[in-house]
C-alpha positions as CSV (number, residue, x, y, z in Angstrom):
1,X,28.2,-21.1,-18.3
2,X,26.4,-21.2,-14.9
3,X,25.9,-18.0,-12.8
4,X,27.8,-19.3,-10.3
5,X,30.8,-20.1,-12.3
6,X,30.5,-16.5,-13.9
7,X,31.0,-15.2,-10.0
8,X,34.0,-17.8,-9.3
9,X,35.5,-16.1,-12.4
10,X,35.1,-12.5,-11.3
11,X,36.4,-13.6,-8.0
12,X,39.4,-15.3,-8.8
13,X,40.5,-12.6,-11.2
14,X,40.4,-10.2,-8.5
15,X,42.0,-12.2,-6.7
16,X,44.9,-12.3,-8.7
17,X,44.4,-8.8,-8.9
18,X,45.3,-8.3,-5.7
19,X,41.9,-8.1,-4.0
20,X,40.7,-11.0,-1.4
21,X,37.6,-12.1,-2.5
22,X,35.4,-14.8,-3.7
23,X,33.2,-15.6,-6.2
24,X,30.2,-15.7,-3.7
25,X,31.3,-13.1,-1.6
26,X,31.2,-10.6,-5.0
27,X,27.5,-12.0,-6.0
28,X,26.4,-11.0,-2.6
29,X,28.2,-7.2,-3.2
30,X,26.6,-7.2,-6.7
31,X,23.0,-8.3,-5.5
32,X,23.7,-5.5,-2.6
33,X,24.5,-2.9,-4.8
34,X,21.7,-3.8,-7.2
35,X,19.1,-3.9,-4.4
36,X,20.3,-0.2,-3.3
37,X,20.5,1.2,-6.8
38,X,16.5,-0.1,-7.3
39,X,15.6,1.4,-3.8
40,X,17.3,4.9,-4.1
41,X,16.0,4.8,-8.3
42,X,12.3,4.4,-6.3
43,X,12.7,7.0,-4.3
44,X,13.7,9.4,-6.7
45,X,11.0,8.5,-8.8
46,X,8.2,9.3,-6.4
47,X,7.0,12.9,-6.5
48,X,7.6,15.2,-2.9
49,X,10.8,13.0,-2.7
50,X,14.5,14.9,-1.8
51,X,16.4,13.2,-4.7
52,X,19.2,10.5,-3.1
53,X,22.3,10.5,-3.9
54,X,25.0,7.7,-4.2
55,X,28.4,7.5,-5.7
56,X,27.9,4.4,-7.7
57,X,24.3,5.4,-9.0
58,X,25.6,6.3,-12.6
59,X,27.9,3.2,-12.6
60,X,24.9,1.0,-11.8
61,X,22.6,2.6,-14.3
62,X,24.6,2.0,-16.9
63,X,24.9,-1.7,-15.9
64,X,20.5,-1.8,-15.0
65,X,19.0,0.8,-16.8
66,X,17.0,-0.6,-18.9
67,X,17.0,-4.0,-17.7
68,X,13.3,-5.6,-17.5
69,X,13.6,-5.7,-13.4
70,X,14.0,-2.0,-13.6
71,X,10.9,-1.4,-15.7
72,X,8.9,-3.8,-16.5
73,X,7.8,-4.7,-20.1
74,X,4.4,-5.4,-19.0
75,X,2.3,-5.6,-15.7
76,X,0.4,-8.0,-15.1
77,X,-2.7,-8.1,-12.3
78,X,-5.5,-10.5,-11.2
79,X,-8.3,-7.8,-11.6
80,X,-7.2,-6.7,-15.4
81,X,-5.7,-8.4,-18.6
82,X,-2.1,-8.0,-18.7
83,X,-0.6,-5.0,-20.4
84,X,2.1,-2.8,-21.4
85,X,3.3,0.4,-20.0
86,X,2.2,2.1,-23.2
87,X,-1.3,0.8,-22.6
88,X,-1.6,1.7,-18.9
89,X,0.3,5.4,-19.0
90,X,-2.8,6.1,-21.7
91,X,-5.8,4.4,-20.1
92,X,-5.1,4.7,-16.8
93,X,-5.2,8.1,-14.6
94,X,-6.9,9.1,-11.2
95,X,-9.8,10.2,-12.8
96,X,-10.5,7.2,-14.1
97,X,-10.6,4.9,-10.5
98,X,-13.7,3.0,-10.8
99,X,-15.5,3.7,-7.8
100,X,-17.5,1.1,-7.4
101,X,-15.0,-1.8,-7.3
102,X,-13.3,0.7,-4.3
103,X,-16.9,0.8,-2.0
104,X,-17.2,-3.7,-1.5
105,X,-13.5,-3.5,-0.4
106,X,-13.6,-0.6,1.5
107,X,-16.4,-1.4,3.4
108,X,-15.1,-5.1,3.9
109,X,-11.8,-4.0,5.4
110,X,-14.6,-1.6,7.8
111,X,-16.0,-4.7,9.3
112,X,-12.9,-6.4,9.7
113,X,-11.6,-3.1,11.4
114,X,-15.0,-3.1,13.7
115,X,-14.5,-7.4,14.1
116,X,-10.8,-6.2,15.6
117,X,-11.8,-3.2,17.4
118,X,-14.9,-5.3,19.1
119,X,-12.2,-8.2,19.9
120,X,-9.5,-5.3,21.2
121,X,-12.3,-3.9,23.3
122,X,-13.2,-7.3,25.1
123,X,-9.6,-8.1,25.8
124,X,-9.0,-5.5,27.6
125,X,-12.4,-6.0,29.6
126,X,-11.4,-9.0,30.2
127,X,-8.0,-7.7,31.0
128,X,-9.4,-5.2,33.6
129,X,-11.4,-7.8,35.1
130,X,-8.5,-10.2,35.8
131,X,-6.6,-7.3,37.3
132,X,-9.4,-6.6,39.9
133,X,-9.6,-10.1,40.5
134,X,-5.8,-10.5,41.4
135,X,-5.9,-6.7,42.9
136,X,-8.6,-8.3,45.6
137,X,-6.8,-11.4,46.3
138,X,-3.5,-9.6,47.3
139,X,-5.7,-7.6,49.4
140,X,-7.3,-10.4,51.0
141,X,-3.7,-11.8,52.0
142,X,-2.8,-8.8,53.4
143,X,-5.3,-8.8,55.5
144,X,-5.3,-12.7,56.6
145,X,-1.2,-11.7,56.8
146,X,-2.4,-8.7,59.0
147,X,-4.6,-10.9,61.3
148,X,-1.5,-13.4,61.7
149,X,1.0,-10.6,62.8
150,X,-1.9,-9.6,65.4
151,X,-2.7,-13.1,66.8
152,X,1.7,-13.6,67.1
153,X,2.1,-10.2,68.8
154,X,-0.6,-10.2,71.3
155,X,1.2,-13.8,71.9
156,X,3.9,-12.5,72.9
């Protein structure tokens, strides 16, 4: 049975429940309620956090808990071989931060940060310059302005 049909099923047996929903309408609750229940699990897991609360939280861990999107069997990253949480709780600790694959990156994202700041820097030279510019032309047609109203009242 498809996913969708499972959702069309839920929703019409509310409906006949009494409840006016659909099937789509309750996968877009569900996927709601599951997104909330992973961000406030998150935030309770990082350390300095107030702990969140939320009605439904016990309700949802019993349905996610231990559900492989919750906490994943097994990482996997482009810099290391994949492994399991077992494997990376033991080998893996802030002491052990190889340093040296820190410094290329680090001082990369420097010189991008200097390429920006230089680039920032001549934009708003550039900046400042068209502003004098356009600062001395209004000038100038106040004055040629000026000149006019002189010629028209000694006219008169």
């Amino acid at each position: 049975m498809t996913h969708k049909k499972v959702w069309y099923n839920i929703g019409s047996t509310l409906s006949s429940k009494g409840y006016n929903v659909t099937g789509p309408q309750c996968l877009s609750k569900h996927n709601g309620m599951k997104r909330t229940y992973k961000s406030i699990k998150d935030h309770n897991s990082k350390s300095g956090n107030n702990p969140r609360a939320w009605p439904y939280m016990e309700i949802m861990e019993s349905l996610l808990g231990e559900r492989p999107f919750m906490s994943p069997p097994a990482i996997a990253s482009s810099s290391s071989a994949i492994s399991s949480d077992d494997e990376i709780g033991k080998s893996c600790s802030v002491q052990n931060v190889d340093l040296q694959n820190t410094n290329p990156r680090k001082k990369r994202k420097i010189q991008e940060n200097a390429k920006i700041s230089e680039s920032i820097m001549k934009s708003r030279v550039l900046a400042e310059k068209n502003k004098n510019e356009r600062h001395k032309e209004r000038i100038q047609i106040k004055k040629e302005m000026l000149e006019f109203m002189q010629k028209l009242y000694e006219e008169m």
